[in-house]
N, C-alpha and C positions, 0 to 999 in steps of 0.2 A: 089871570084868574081862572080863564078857562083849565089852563096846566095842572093849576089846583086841585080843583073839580074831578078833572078826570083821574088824577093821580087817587084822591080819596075813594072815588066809584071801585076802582080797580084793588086797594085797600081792600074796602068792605067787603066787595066781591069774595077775595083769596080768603080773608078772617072767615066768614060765613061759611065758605067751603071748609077749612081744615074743620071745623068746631062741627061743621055736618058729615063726619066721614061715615060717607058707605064702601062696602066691600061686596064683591062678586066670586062666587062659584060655580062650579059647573059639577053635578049629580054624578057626572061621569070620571072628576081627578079628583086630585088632594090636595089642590091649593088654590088658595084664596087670590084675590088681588085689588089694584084700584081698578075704578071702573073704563081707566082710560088705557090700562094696559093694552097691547096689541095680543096677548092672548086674553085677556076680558071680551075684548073686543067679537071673538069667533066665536064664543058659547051662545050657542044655540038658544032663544027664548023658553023654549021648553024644558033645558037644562040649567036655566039660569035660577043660581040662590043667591040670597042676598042676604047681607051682616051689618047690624047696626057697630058692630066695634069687634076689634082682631080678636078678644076676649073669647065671645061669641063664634066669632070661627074656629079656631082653636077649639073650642069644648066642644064643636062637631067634628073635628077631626080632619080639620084641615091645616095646610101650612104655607108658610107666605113666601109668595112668588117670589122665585132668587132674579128674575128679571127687574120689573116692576117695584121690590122691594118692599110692600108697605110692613108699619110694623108688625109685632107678635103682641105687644099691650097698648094699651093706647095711656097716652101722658098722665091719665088723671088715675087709672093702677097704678103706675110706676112711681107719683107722687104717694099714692096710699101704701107702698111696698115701703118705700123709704122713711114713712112716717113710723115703721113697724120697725125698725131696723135697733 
């Protein structure tokens, strides 16, 4: 039971993350990232911007880290692109 439990925590845990994606920038490049990149990670507080969805960084002019990867639209565009198709 406990296996359960912990299996579900750790579930909800990952769901709540993807469905809450933030993204990180830095004043000073052109690309965006997750927050746990290891270049996320060096930007400076004072440099740090922050994006509710790739959409959003993108229309500021930034582009997604070829390390890190995260995407350029988030699922629920990509679903609306298709729906237009």
């Amino acid at each position: 039971m406990k296996k359960l439990l912990a299996i579900a925590v750790i579930f909800l845990f990952f769901t709540t993350f993807a469905f809450s994606a933030e993204f990180w920038a830095s004043k000073n490049s052109d690309k965006y990232h997750y927050p746990s990149c290891k270049w996320a990670q060096k930007i400076k507080p004072s440099n740090l911007i922050k994006f509710s969805s790739p959409e959003e960084a993108v229309k500021a002019g930034y582009i997604p880290c070829k390390v890190c990867k995260p995407p350029a639209t988030s699922k629920t565009q990509q679903n609306k692109v298709k729906g237009n198709e």
